[in-house]
N, C-alpha and C positions, 0 to 999 in steps of 0.2 A: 504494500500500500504506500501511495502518497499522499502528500496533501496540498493542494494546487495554493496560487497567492490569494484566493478566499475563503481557506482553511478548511476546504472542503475535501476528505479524503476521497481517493482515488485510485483507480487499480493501476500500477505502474504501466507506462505502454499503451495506455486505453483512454480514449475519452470518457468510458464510464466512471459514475458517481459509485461509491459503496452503497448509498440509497438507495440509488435503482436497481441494482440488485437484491436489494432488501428487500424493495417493492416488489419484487418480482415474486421473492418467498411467499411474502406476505398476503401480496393481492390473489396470488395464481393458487396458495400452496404447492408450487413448484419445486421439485429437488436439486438438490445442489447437479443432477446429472442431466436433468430438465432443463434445469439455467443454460448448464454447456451447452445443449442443442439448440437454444434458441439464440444463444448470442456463440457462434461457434468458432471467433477470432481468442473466447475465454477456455484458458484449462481451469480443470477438477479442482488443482493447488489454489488456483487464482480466487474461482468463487469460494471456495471455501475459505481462505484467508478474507475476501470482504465481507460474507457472514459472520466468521467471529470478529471482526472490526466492529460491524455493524453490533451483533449481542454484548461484547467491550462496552460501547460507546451509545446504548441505545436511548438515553434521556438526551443526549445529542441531537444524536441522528435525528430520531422522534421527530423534535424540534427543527429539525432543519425541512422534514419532511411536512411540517404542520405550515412554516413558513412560505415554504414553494404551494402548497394549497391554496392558500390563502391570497397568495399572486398572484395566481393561475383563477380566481374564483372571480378578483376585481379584474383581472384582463377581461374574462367573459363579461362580467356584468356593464363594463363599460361598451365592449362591443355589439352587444346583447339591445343596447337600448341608447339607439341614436340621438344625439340630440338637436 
């Protein structure tokens, strides 16, 4: 793992988030051999080192995950309702 200049970790090599792989657990309950398949640029070691990052760091992550909803919720609602 890294952790890019807005302290967001990161699978080294990858522009994915550890979150998005978390979401991926999470939302899908997908397995860590599930994840490989669907993102197949990731090995076995890879997701499963952002998993335990993720379970580590999860009042974090959480958080970070709560944050980008919440973006992602005024994006919509401001596109949602022209003015």
């Amino acid at each position: 793992m890294t952790t890019d200049e807005a302290g967001v970790p990161r699978i080294v090599g990858t522009p994915l988030k550890v979150v998005g792989i978390a979401l991926d657990r999470l939302a899908h309950a997908w397995t860590a051999d599930e994840i490989c398949r669907q993102h197949p640029g990731l090995t076995l070691p890879q997701v499963q080192a952002a998993l335990g990052c993720y379970f580590e760091n999860q009042a974090e992550c959480d958080r970070q995950i709560e944050e980008s909803l919440k973006v992602a919720d005024e994006i919509f609602a401001r596109h949602s309702n022209p003015q």
